[in-house]
TORVO-480997 format. One record per residue (C-alpha): x, y negated, z; residue number from 1. Coordinates in Angstrom, 2 decimals. Example, Ala and Ser with C-alpha at 12.3 -4.5 7.8 and 13.67 -1.06 7.14 Angstrom:
BEGIN
REC      east     north        up   kolza
REC     12.30      4.50      7.80       1
REC     13.67      1.06      7.14       2
This chain:
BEGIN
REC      east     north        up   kolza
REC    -37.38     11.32    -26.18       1
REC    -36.43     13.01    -23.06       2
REC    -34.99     10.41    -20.55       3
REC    -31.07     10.88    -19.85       4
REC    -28.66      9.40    -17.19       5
REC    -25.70      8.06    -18.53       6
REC    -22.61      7.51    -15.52       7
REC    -19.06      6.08    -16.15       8
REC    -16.84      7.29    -15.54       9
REC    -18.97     10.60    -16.75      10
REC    -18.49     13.42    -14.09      11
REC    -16.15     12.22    -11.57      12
REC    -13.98      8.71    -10.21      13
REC    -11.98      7.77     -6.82      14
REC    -14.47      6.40     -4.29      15
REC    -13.41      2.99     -4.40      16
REC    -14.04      2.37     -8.32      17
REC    -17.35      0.74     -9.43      18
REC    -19.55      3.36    -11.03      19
REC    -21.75      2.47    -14.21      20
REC    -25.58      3.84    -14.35      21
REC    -27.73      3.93    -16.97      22
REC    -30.85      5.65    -17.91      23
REC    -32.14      5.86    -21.33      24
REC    -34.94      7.62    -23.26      25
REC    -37.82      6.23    -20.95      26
REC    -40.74      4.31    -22.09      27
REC    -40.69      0.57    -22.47      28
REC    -41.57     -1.08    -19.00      29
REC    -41.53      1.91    -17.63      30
REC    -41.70      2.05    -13.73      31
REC    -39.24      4.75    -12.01      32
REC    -37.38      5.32     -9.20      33
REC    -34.02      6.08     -8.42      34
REC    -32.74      8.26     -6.03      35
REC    -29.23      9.31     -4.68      36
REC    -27.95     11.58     -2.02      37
REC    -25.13     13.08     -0.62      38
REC    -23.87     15.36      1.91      39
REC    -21.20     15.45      4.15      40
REC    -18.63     17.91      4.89      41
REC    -20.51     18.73      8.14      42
REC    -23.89     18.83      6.57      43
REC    -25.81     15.51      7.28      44
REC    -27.49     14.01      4.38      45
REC    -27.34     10.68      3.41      46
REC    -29.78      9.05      1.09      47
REC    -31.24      6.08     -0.64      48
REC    -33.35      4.93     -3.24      49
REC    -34.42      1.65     -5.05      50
REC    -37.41      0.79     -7.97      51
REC    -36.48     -0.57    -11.22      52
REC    -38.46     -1.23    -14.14      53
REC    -37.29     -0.22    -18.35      54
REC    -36.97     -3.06    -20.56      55
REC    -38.96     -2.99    -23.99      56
REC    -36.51     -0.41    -25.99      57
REC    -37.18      2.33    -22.61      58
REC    -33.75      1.42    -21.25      59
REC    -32.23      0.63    -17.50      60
REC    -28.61     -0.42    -17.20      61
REC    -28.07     -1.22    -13.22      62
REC    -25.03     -3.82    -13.96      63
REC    -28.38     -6.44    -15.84      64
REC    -31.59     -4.69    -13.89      65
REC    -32.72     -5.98    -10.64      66
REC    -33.88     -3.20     -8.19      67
REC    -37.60     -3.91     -7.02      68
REC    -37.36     -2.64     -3.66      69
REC    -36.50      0.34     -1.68      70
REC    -33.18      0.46      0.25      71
REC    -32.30     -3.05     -1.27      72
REC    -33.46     -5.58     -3.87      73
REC    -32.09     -7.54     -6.70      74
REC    -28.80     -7.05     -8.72      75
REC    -26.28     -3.74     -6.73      76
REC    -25.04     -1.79     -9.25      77
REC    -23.60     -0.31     -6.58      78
REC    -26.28      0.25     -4.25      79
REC    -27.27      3.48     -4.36      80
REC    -23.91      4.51     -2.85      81
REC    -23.65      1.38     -0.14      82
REC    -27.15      1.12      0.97      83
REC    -27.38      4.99      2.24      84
REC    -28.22      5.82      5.35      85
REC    -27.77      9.15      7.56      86
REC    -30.90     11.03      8.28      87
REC    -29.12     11.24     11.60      88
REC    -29.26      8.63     14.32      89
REC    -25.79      7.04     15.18      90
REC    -24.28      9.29     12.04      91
REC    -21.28      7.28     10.18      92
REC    -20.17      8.80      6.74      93
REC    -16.31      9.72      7.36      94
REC    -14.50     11.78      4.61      95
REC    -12.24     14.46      6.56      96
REC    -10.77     16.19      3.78      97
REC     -9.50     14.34      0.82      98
REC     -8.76     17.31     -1.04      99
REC    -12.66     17.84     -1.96     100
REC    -14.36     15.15     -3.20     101
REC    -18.26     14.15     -1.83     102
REC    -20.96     15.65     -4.82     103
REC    -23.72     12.44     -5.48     104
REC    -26.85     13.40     -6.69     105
REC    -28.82     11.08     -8.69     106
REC    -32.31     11.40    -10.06     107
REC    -34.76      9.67    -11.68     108
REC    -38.39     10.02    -10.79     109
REC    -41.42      8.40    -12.68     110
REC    -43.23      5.47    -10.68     111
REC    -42.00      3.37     -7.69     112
REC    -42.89      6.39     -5.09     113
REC    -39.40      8.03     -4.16     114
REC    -41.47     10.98     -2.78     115
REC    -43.71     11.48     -5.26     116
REC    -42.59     10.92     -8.65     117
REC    -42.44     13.68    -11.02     118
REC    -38.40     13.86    -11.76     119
REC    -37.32     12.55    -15.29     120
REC    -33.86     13.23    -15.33     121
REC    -31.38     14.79    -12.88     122
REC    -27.19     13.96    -13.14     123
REC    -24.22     15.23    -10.43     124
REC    -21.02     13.39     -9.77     125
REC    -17.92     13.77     -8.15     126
REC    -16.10     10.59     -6.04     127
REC    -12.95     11.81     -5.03     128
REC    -10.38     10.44     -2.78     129
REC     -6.91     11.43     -4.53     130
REC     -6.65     10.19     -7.56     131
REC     -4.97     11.88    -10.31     132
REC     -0.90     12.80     -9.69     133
REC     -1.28     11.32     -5.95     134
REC      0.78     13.89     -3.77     135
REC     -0.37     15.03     -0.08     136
REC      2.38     15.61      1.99     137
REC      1.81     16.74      5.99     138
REC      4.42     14.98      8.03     139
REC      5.37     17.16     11.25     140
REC      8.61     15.23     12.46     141
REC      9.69     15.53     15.78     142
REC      6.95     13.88     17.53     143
REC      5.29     12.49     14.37     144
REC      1.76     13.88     13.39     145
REC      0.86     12.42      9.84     146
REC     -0.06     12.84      6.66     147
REC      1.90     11.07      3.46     148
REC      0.37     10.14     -0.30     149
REC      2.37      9.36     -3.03     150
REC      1.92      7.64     -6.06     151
REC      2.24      9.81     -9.04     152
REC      5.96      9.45    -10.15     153
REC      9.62      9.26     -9.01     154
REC      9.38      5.95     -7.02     155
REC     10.47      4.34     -4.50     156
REC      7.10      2.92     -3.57     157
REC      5.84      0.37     -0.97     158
REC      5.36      2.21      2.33     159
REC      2.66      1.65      4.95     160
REC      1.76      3.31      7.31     161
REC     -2.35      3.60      8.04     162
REC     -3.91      3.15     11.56     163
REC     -7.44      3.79     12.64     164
REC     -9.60      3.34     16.28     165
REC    -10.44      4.95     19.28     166
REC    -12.44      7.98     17.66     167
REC     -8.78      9.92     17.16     168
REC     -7.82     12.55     15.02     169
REC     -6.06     12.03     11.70     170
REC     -8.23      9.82      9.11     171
REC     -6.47     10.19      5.62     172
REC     -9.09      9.18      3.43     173
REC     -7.39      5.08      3.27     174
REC     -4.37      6.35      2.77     175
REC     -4.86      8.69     -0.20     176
REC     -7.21      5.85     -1.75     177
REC     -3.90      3.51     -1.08     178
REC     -2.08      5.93     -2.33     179
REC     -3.53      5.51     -6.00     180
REC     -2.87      1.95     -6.12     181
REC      1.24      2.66     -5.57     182
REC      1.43      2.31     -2.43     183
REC      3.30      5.16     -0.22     184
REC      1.04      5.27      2.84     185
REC      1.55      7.46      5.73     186
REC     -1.78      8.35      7.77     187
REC     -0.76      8.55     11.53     188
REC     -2.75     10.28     14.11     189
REC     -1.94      9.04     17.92     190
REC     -4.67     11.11     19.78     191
REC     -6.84     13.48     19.50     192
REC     -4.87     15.44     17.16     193
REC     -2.40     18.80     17.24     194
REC     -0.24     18.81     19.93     195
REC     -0.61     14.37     20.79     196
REC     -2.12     13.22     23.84     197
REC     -6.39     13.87     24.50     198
REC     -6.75      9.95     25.22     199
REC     -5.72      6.24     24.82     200
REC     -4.74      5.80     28.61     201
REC     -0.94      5.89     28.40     202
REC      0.48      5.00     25.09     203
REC      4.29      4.69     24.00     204
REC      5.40      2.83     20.96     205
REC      8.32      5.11     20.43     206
REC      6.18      7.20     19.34     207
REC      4.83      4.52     16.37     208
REC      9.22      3.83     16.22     209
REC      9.75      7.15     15.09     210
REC      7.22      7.22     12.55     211
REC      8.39      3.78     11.12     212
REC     11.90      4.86     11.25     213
REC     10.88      7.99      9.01     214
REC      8.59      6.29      6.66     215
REC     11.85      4.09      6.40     216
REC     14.23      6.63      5.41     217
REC     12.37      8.52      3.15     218
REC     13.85      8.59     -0.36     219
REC     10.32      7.50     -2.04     220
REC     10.10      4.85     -0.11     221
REC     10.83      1.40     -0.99     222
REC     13.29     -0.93      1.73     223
REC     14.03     -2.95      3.42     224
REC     10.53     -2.64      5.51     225
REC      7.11     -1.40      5.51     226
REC      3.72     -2.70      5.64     227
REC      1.45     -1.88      8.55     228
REC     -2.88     -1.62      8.35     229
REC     -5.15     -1.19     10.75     230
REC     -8.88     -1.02     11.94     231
REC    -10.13     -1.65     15.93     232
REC     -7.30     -0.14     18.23     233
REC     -5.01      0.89     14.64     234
REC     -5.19     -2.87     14.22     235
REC     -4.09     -3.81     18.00     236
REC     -1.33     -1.05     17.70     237
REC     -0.05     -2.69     14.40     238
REC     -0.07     -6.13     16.03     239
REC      1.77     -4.53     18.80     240
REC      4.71     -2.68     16.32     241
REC      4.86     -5.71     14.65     242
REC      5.91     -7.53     17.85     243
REC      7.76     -5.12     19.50     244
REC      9.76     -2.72     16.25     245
REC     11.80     -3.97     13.11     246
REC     11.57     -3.00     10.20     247
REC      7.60     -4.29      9.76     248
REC      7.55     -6.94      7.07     249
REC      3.70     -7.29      6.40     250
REC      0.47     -6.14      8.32     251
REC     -3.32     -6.39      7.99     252
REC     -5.20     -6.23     10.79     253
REC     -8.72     -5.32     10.44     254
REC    -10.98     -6.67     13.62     255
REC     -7.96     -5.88     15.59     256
REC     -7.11     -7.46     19.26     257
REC     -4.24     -9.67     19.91     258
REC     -5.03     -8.11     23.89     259
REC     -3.96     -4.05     25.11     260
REC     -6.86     -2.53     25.31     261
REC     -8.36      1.30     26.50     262
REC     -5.26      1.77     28.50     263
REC     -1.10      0.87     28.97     264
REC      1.12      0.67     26.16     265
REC      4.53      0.84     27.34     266
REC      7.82      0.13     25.53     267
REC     11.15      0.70     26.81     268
REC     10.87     -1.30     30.02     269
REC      7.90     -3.31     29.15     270
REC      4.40     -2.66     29.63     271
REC      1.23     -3.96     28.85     272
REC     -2.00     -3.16     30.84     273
REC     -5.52     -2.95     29.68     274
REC     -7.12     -5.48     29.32     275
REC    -10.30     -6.15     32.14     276
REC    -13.81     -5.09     31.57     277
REC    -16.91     -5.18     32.95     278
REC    -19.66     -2.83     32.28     279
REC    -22.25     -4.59     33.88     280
REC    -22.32     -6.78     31.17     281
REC    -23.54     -4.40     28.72     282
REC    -26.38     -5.42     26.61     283
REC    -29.42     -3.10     25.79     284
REC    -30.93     -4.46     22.22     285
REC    -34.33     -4.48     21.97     286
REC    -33.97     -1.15     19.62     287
REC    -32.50      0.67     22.45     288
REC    -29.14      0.28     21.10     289
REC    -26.02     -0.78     23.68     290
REC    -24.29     -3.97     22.95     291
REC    -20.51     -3.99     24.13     292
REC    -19.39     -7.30     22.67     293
REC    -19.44     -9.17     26.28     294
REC    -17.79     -6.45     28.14     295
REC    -14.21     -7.07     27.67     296
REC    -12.78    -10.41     29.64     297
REC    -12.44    -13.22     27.10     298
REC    -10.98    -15.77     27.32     299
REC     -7.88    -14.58     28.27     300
REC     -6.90    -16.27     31.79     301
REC     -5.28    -14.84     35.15     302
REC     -4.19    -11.34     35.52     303
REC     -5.63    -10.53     31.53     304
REC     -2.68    -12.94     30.50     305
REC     -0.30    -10.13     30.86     306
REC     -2.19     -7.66     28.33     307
REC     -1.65    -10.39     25.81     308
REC      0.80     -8.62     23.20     309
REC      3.49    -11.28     22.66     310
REC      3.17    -11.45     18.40     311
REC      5.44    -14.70     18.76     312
REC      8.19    -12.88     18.51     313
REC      7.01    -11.03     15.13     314
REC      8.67    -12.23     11.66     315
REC      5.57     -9.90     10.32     316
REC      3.34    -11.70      7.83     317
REC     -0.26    -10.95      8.79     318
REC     -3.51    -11.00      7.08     319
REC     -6.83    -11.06      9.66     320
REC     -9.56     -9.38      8.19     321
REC    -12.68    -10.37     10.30     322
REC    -16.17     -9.42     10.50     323
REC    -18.07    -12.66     11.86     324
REC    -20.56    -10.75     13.58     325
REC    -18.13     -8.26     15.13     326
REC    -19.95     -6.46     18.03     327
REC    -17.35     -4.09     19.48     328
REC    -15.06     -7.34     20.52     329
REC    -14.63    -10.99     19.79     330
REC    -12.44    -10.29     16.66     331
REC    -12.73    -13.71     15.06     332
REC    -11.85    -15.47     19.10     333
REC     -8.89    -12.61     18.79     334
REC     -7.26    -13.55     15.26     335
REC     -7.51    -17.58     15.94     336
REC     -5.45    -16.57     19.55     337
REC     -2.72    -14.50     17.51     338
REC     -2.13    -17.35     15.10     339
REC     -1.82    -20.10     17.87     340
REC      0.71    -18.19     19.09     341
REC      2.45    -17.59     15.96     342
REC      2.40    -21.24     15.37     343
REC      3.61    -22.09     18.85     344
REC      6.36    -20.02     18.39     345
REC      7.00    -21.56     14.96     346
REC      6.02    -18.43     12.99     347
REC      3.96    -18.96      9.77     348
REC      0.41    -19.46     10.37     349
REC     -1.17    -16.03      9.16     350
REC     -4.24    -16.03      6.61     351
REC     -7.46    -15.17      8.52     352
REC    -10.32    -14.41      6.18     353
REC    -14.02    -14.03      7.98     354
REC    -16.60    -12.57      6.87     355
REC    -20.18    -13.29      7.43     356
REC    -22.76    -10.99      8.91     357
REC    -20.36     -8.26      8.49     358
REC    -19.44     -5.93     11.73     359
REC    -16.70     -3.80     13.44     360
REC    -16.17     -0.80     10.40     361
REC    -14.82     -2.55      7.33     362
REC    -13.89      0.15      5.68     363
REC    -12.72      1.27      1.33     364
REC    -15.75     -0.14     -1.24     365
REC    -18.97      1.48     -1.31     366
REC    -18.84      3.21      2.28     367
REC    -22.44      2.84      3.89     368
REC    -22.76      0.31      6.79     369
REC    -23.25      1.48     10.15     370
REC    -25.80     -0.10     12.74     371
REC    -24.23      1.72     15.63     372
REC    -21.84      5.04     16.58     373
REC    -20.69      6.74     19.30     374
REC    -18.16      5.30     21.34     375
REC    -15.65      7.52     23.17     376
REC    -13.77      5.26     25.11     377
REC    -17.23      3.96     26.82     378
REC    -19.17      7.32     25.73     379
REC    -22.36      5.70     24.26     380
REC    -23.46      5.01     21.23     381
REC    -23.01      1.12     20.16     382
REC    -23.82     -1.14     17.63     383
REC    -21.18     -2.33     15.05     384
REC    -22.93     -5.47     13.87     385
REC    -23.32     -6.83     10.59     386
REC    -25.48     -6.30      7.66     387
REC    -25.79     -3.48      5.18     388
REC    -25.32     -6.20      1.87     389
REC    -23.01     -8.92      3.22     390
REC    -21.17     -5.63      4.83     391
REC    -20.55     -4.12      1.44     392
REC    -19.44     -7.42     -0.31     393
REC    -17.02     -7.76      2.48     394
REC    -15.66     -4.47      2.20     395
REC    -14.96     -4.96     -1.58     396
REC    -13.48     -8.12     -1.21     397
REC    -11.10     -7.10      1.57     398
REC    -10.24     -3.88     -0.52     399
């Protein structure tokens, strides 16, 4: 019997749904390896393998088999997708365009040496990032860059708008993921991007008015406000709209600062300076890697008072979604100083959910953990933190 792979959904899913793989037609006890690899839209490969063992009828379901070894042990369905890793140093998988999906390669090769093995069977599969009927919709509106998703049908829909970090440009591939769970979700660039400013160092939140005010009045969108979610800066921008705009009813904040950081943010006649830092208190790990965690001032006393953003005056319900072992900032330090203020200003103490050994990127299921990445604002590579497994269980959980 020739051995066959056997994937559901067969041929192609959305990114963030669990994929089922199962190999039949092998020997009984068989050992093999399995392999999987991907490319990116810029050409980097990412790979990884684990070693698995048939049961007595020649079969190996992932969901009930325990990998071996390899690029992670015991029961990941899952793995193959979450445990890859860049053949690139400091190379973080990013989907640009969500019109394409990324083409996984999975083979199986006979004994436990994933360069060696003679291959047994050999199946493709697309993970897209739109799901079926989920509209793309550029948004070029006065001053607002974006892109829109929406949920197959007439509506209205929840609206959100979708906020990354300090790497720029516009990152859709949330937002159209979002986007097939019925949520309207607008993608908003802020730098880095068409005709918006090159850096962080002066930001206004009119601009981040304007696109809340369209998202707001579009006809598809469900009143009488709009959710907010963000990751790094996005997250200390949404904390920011949420304290200084209406019409924000909800936010998550994803390892986000309750401090202005990487330059002013100005509003009207208020302004908000960046928070201190000192760069002599960068870390070199003992992998050569540079640690940033200790280089912003925290706590929060003196002059750093006034880059506090004031979130007691927010009616926003939040949700902080932490990784414990956070190394671009203190985000767990951050999310406990947000909701003493919210409860000094008797708001409604906000859910704060940490997560153990997981770092600064949590990002949609099944996205491989990063050790470190570049980091524009200090222009260096830096670690993230965390741990490749307990960083993938978080990321499911907080999806």
């Amino acid at each position: 019997m020739v051995p066959t792979v056997s994937l559901e959904p067969a041929g192609r899913s959305c990114w963030d749904e669990p994929l089922s793989i199962a190999v039949r037609g092998l020997a009984p006890e068989q050992p093999v390896t399995l392999r999987a690899a991907l490319r990116d839209e810029k050409g980097a490969l990412f790979r990884a393998h684990a070693r698995y063992r048939a049961d007595a009828h020649g079969e190996l379901d992932l969901a009930c088999a325990p990998a071996l070894g390899g690029s992670f042990t015991g029961l990941e369905s899952m793995g193959l997708l979450w445990a890859m890793e860049p053949d690139q140093s400091f190379w973080r998988l990013v989907k640009r365009d969500v019109q394409t999906p990324f083409v996984v390669e999975l083979e199986v090769l006979d004994g436990h040496e994933p360069d060696g093995g003679q291959r047994l069977a050999h199946a493709v599969h697309e993970r897209h990032f739109m799901a079926p009927g989920v509209r793309r919709v550029p948004v070029r509106e006065g001053r607002v860059r974006a892109t829109l998703f929406l949920p197959p049908g007439p509506g209205p829909f929840p609206g959100i708008i979708d906020l990354f970090g300090i790497g720029g440009g516009l990152l859709e591939y949330r937002a159209s993921l979002l986007a097939g769970k019925g949520f309207a979700v607008m993608a908003l660039a802020y730098f880095k991007y068409d005709d918006l400013p090159k850096d962080v160092d002066i930001l206004h939140l009119e601009y981040f008015e304007e696109a809340v005010n369209y998202l707001l009045s579009h006809p598809q969108v469900k009143g009488p406000g709009i959710g907010l979610l963000g990751t790094s800066k996005g997250a200390q921008l949404c904390l920011a709209m949420a304290s200084f705009l209406k019409g924000i009813m909800a936010a998550v904040i994803i390892n986000g600062s309750v401090v202005n950081v990487a330059g002013t943010l100005y509003y009207k006649e208020e302004s908000l300076p960046p928070l201190g830092k000192n760069l002599e208190r960068i870390r070199v790990t003992k992998d050569g890697f540079k640690d940033i965690i200790d280089v912003l001032n925290v706590p929060l006393e003196g002059p750093d008072q006034k880059s506090m953003i004031p979130v007691g005056r927010s009616d926003t319900t939040f949700l902080f979604l932490v990784g414990q072992d956070d190394h671009n900032w203190k985000s767990e330090f951050y999310a406990r100083e947000a909701s003493k203020c919210l409860q000094a200003h008797g708001k409604e103490k906000p859910q704060i959910i940490c997560y153990p050994k997981t770092g600064h990127n949590i990002e949609p299921p099944y996205f491989p953990w990063s050790k470190a990445a570049p980091h524009s604002h200090f222009d260096m590579p830096v670690i993230l933190g965390g741990e490749p497994r307990a960083h993938a269980v978080a990321q499911v959980d907080a999806w």
